[in-house]
C-alpha positions as CSV (number, residue, x, y, z in Angstrom):
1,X,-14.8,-44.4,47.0
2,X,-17.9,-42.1,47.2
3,X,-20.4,-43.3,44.6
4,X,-21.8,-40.4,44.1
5,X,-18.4,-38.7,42.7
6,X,-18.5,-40.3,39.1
7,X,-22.3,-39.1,38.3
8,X,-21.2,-35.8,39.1
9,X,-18.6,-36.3,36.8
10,X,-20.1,-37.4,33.9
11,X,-23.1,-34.6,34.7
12,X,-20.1,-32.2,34.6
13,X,-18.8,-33.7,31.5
14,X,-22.4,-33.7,29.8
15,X,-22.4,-29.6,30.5
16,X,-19.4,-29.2,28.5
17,X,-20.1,-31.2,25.8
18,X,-23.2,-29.8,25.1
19,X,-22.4,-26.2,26.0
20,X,-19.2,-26.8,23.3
21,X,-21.9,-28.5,20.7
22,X,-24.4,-26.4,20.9
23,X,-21.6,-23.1,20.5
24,X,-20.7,-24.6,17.5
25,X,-23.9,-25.3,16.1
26,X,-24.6,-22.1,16.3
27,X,-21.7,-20.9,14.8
28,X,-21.9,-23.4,11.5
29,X,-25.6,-22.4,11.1
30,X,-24.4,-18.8,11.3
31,X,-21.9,-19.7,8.4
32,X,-24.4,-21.7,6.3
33,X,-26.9,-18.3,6.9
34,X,-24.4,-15.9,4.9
35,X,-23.4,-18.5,2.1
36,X,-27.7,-17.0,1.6
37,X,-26.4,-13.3,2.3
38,X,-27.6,-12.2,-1.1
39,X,-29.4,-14.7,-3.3
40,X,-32.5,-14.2,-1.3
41,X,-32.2,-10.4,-2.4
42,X,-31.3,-10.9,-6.4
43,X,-34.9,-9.5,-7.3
44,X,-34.4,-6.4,-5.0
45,X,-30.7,-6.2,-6.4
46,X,-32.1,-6.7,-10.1
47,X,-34.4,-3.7,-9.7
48,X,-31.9,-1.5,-8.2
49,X,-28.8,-1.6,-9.3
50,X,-30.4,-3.1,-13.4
51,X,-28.3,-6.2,-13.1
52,X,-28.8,-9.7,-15.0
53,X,-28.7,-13.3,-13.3
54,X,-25.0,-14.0,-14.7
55,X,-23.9,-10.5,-13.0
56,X,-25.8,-12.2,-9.8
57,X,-24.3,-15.6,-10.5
58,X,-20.7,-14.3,-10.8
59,X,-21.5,-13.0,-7.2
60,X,-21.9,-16.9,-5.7
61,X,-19.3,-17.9,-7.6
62,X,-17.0,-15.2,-6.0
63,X,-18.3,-16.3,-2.5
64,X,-17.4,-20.1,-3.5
65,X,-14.3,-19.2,-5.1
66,X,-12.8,-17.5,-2.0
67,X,-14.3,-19.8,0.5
68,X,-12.4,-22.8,-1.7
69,X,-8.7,-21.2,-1.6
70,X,-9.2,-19.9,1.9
71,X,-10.2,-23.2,3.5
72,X,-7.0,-25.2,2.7
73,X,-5.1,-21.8,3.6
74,X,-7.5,-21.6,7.0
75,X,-6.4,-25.2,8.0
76,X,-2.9,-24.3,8.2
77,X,-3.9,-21.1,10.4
78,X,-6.2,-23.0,12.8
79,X,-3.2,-25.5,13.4
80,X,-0.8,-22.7,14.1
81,X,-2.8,-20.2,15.8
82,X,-5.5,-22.5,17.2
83,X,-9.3,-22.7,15.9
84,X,-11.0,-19.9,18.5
85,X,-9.0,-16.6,17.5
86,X,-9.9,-17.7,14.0
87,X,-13.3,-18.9,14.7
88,X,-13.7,-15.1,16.3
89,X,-12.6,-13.4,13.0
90,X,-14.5,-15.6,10.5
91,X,-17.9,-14.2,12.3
92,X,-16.7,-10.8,12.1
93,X,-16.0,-11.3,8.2
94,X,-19.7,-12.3,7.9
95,X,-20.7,-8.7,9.9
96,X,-18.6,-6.5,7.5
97,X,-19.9,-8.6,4.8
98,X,-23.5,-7.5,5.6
99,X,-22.5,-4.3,6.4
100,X,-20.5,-3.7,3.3
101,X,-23.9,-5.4,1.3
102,X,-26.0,-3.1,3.1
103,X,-23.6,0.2,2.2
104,X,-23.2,-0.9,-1.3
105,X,-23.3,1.5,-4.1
106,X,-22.9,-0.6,-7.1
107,X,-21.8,-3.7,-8.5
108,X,-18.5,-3.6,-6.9
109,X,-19.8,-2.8,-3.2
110,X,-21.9,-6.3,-3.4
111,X,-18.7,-7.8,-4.5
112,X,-16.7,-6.9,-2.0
113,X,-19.5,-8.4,0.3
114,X,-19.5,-11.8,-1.3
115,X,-15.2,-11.9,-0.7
116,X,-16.0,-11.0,2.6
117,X,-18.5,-13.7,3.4
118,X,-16.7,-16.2,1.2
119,X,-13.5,-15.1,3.9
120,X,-15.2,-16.1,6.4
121,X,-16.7,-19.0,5.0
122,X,-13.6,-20.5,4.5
123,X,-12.3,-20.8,8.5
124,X,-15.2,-22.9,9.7
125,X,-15.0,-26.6,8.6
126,X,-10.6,-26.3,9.6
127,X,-12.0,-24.4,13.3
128,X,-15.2,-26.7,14.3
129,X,-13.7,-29.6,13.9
130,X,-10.8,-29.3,15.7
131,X,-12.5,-27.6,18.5
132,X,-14.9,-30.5,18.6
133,X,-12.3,-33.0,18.2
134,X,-10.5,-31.4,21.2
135,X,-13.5,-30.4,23.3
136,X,-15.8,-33.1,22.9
137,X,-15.7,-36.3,24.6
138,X,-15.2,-39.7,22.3
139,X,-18.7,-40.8,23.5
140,X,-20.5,-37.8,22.3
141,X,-18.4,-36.9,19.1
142,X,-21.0,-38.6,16.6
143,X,-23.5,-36.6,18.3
144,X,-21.8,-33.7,17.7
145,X,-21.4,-34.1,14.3
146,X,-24.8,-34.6,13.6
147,X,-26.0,-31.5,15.8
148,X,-23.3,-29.8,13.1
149,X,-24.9,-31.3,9.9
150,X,-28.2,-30.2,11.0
151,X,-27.3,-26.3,12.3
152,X,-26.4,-26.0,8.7
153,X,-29.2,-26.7,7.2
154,X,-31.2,-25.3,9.5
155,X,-29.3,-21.9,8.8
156,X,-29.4,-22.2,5.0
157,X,-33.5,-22.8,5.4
158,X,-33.2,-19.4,7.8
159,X,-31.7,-17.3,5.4
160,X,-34.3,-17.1,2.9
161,X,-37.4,-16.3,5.3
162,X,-35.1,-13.8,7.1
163,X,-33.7,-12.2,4.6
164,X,-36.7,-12.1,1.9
165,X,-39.0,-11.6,4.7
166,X,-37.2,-8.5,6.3
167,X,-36.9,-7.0,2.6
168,X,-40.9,-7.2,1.7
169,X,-41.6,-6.2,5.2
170,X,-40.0,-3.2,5.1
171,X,-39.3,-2.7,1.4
172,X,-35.7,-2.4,1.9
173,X,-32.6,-5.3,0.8
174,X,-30.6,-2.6,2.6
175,X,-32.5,-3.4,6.2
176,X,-32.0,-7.2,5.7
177,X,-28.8,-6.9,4.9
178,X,-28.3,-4.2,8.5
179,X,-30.2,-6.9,10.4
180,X,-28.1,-9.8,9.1
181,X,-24.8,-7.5,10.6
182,X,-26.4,-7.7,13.6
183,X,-27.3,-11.3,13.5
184,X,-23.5,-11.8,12.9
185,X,-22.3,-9.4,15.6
186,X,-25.3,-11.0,18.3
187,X,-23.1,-14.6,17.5
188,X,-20.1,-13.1,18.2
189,X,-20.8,-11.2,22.0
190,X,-22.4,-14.7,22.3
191,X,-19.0,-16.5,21.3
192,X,-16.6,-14.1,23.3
193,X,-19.4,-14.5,26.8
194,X,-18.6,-18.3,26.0
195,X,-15.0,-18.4,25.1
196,X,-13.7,-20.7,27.6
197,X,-16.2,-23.8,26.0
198,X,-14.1,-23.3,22.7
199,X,-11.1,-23.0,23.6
200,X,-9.0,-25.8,21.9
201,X,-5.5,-25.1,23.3
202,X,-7.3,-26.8,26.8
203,X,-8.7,-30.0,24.6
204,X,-6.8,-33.6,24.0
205,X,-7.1,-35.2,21.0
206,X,-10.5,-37.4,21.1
207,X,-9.2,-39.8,18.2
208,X,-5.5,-40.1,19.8
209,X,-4.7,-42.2,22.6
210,X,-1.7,-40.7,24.6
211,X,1.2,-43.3,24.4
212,X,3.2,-43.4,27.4
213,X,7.1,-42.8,26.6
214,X,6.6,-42.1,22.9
215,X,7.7,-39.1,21.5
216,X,6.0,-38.6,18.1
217,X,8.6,-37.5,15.4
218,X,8.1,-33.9,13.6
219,X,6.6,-34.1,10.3
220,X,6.8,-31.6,7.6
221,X,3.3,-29.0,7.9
222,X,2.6,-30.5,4.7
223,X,3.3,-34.5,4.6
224,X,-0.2,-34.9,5.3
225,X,-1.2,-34.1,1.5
226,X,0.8,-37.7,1.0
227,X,-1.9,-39.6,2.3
228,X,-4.5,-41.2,-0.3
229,X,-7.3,-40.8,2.2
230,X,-7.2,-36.7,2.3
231,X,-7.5,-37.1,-1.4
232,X,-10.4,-39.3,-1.4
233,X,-11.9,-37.8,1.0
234,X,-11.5,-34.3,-1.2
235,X,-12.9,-36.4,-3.9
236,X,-15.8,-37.6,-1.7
237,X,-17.1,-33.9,-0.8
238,X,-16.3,-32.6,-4.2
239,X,-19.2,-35.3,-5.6
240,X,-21.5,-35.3,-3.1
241,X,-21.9,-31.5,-3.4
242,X,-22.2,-31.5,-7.2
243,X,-25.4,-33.0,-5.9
244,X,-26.3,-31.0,-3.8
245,X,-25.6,-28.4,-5.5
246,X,-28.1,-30.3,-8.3
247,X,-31.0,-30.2,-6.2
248,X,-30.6,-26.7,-4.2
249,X,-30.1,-24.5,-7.6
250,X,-32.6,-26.8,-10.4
251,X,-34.4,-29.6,-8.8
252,X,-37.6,-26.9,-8.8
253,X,-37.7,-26.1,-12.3
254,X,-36.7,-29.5,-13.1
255,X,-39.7,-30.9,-11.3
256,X,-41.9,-28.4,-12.7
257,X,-41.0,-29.1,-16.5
258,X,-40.9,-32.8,-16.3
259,X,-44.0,-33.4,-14.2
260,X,-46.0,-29.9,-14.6
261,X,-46.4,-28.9,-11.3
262,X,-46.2,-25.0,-9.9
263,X,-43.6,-23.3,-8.9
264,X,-45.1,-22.6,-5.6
265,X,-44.7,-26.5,-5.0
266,X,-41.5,-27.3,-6.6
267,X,-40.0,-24.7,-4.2
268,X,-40.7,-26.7,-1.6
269,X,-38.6,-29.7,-2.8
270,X,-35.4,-27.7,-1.1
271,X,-37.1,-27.0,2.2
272,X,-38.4,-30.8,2.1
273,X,-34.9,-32.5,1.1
274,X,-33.0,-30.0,4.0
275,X,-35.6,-31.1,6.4
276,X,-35.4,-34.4,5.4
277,X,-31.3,-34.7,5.2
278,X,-31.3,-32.7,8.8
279,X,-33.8,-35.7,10.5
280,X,-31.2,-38.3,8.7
281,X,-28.7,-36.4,10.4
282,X,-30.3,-36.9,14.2
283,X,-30.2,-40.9,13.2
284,X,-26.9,-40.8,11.6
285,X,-25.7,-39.4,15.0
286,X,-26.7,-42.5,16.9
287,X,-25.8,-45.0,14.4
288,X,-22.2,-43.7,14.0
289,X,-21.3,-44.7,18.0
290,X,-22.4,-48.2,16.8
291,X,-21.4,-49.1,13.2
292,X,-17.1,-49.5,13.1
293,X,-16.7,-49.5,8.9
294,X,-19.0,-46.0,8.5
295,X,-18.1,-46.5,4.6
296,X,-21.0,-49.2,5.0
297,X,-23.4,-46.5,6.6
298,X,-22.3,-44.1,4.1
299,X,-22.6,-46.5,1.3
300,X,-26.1,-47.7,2.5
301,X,-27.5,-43.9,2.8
302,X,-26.1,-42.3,0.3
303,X,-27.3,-45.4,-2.1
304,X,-30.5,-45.3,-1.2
305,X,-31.1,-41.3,-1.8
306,X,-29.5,-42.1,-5.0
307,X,-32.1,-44.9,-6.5
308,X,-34.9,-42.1,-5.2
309,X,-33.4,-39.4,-7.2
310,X,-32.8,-41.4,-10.1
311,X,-36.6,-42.9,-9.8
312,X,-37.6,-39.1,-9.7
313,X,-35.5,-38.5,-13.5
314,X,-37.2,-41.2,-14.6
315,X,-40.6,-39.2,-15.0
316,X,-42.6,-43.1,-14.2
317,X,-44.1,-40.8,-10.9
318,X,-47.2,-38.8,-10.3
319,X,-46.4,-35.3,-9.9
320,X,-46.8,-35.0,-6.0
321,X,-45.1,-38.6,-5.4
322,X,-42.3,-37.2,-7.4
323,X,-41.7,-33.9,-5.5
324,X,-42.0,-36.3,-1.9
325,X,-39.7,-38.8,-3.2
326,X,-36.9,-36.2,-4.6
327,X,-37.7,-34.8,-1.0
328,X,-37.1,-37.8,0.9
329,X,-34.1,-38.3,-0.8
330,X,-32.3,-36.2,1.2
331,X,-33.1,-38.0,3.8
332,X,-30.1,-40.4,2.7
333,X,-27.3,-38.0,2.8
334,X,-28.1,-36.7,5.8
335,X,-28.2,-40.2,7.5
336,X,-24.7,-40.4,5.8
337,X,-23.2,-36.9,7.1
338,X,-22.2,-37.9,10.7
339,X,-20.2,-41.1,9.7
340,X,-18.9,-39.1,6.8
341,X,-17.5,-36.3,9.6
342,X,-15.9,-39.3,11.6
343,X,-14.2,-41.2,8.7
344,X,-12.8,-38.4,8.0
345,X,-11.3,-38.2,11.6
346,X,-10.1,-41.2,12.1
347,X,-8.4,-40.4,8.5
348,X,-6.4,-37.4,10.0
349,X,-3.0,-37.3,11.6
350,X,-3.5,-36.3,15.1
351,X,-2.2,-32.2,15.0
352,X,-3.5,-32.1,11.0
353,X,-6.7,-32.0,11.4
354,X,-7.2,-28.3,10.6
355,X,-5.4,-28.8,7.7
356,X,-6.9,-32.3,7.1
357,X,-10.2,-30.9,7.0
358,X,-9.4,-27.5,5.3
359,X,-8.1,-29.2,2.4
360,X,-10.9,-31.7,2.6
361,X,-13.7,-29.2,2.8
362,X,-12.4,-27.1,0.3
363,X,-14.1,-29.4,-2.3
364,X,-17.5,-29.1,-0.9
365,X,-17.1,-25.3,-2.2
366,X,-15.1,-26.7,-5.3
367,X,-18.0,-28.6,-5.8
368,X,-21.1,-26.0,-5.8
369,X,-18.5,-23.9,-7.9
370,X,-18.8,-26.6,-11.1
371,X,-21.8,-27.9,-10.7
372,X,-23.7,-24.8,-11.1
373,X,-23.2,-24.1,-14.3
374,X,-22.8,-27.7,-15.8
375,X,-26.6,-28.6,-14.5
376,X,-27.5,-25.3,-15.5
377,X,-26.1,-25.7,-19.1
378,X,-28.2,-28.9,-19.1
379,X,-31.6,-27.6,-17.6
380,X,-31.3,-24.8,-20.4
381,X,-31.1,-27.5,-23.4
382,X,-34.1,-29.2,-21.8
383,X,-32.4,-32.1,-20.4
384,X,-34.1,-31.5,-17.5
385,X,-33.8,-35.9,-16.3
386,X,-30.3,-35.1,-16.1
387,X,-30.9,-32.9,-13.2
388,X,-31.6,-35.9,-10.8
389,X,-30.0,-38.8,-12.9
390,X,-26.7,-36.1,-12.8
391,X,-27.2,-35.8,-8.4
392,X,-27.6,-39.8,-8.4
393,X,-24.4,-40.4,-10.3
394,X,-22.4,-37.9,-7.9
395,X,-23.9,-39.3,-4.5
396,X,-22.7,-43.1,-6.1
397,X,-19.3,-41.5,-7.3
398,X,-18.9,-40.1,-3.3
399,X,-19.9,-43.4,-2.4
400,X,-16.9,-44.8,-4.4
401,X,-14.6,-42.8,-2.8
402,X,-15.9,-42.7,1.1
403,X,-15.1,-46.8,0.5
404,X,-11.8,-46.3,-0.6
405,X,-11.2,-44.4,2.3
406,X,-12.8,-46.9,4.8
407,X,-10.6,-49.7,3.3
408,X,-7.7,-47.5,4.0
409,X,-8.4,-46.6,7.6
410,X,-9.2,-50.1,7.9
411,X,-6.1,-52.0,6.5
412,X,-3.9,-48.9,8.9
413,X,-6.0,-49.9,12.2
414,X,-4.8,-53.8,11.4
415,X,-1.3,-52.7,11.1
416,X,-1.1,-50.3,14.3
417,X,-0.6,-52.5,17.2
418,X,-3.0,-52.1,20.2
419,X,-1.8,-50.2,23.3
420,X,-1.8,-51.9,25.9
């Protein structure tokens, strides 16, 4: 046998993992950019058109809204149609969303922009993870999920400076919101160059070992909502975004009111804690090729972030420990993301999993949807502790529920016997 013939191998193998990862990075950060289409804009928006922050608010819940009923829906679609055709029209959504922002008239016209985004919004959990599951080899699948958790936050950190930025340099929302079309449309010729590296219909199954002479027996499109574990883990997302949720929309007015610091500082608690969850993310990759129950990683992360958030509500800190600490906090979900992705996987019927993790994901969106105004409520009656004592209950909650889950994946891996 020529030696030499495996290293090629694996060097060819390398390529296409990382050509497949790093396309759907680049997609998910491109999604996590236009959940920031127009918040960045609200003051241009506000002086424009006369609006109020509830008109503006009702606008992120109608992205929210339509990304949660889509997802589920988008699940279904990816597992019929396969993830790229729907992975192509989600990042068109997002360049007629810009476009239809940019053309607005009114009200209505930045409406229609936030269904649009929300649209598109609601494909990508359902399409990257089955075209990673497909594409990416078992070795490197941890790795892509971290590379996935940290394009997103490194595209909702993007959005502000881009789309803010573009607006004061120019002095029109309008040319952001042109620029941002052609941010969307730049992904897509990008996409459709590199078609053949997401193409899931040539992928296998990572998490499913072909059994030789078994025929697998038809199950109804819909039997997998009978499993606990899809159910937890909708539980799971639903409280850990409540918390994030928490910290991106009040953590810098909290931090200003209980320890008196500027607003020019505070802001920087949600670039810290993105920063901070997307380095948690890069060690979260490594560790999740190494730990079998990822409920303990999970458990151990998310655990940790949540005694820091809770020693922030406790007002005990100086003013600049507190905004490092709440900072560093983030740290701990990220370090909990990747595992989080995989427990998930190995939850998932092989063939489900763009349903699996449509229905899944949509209460990540569920989540931002209702905890926005319940931490809001409480920041306006002054109960600004509740802020991070509220995030730290929700990350222990998820906790809760990613442990069910791992005992359940658990006690069905003793009961499968091995293949020989």
């Amino acid at each position: 046998m020529d030696p030499i013939a495996p290293r090629a191998g694996a060097a060819v193998a390398l390529r296409q993992d990382a050509r497949t990862i790093g396309l759907i990075g680049m997609a998910h950060a491109t999604s996590h950019f236009f959940h920031m289409l127009l918040p960045p804009l609200f003051p241009w928006l506000i002086s424009d058109f006369s609006l109020n922050y509830s008109e503006l608010g009702l606008l992120v819940s109608i992205f929210f809204v339509i990304s949660a009923l889509g997802q589920a829906s988008a699940g279904f679609l990816v597992d019929k149609v396969g993830a790229r055709p729907v992975l192509f029209f989600a990042v068109g959504c997002f360049a007629a969303a810009a476009l239809a922002a940019a053309l607005a008239p009114g009200y209505f016209g930045l409406a229609v922009a936030a269904a649009l985004a929300g649209l598109g919004n609601a494909s990508f959990h359902p399409v990257d993870f089955t075209i990673m599951n497909k594409r990416v080899s078992q070795a490197r699948l941890g790795h892509a999920f971290s590379v996935h958790g940290i394009t997103g936050n490194l595209g909702w950190a993007a959005a502000p400076v881009f789309m803010a930025g573009i607006a004061s340099a120019t002095g029109s929302w309008r040319t952001a919101c042109f620029a941002a079309c052609g941010v969307a449309l730049l992904v897509l010729a990008v996409l459709w160059w590199n078609r053949d590296a997401v193409d899931d219909s040539q992928g296998e199954w990572a998490h499913a070992a072909p059994s030789a002479g078994v025929q697998a027996q038809p199950e109804h499109p819909m039997a997998f909502l009978r499993l606990p574990s899809v159910w937890l883990c909708f539980s799971f997302f639903f409280f850990s975004t409540c918390a994030l949720a928490a910290m991106q929309s009040f953590a810098s007015p909290a931090l200003g009111s209980m320890y008196g610091l500027p607003l020019n500082l505070t802001a920087l608690v949600i670039t810290g804690y993105m920063l901070f969850g997307a380095a948690g993310m890069v060690v979260g990759g490594f560790l999740v090729s190494r730990v079998e129950r990822l409920e303990r990683t999970i458990a151990i992360a998310m655990c940790a972030g949540a005694a820091l958030l809770a020693l922030v509500g406790s007002g005990l800190l100086p003013g600049m420990a507190a905004l490092w600490v709440a900072a560093i906090a983030g740290a701990g979900t990220g370090v909990a993301g990747p595992s989080r992705d995989m427990l998930i996987k190995r939850a998932a019927p092989p063939g489900a999993t763009g349903r699996v993790y449509g229905t899944v994901y949509s209460g990540l969106d569920l989540g931002f949807s209702v905890a926005a105004p319940v931490f809001g409520a409480l920041l306006d009656r002054g109960m600004t502790s509740t802020v991070f004592y509220g995030a730290a209950l929700a990350l222990v909650l998820g906790v809760m529920s990613a442990g069910m889950v791992g005992a359940g994946v658990a006690a069905r891996s003793a009961r499968t016997p091995a293949v020989a």
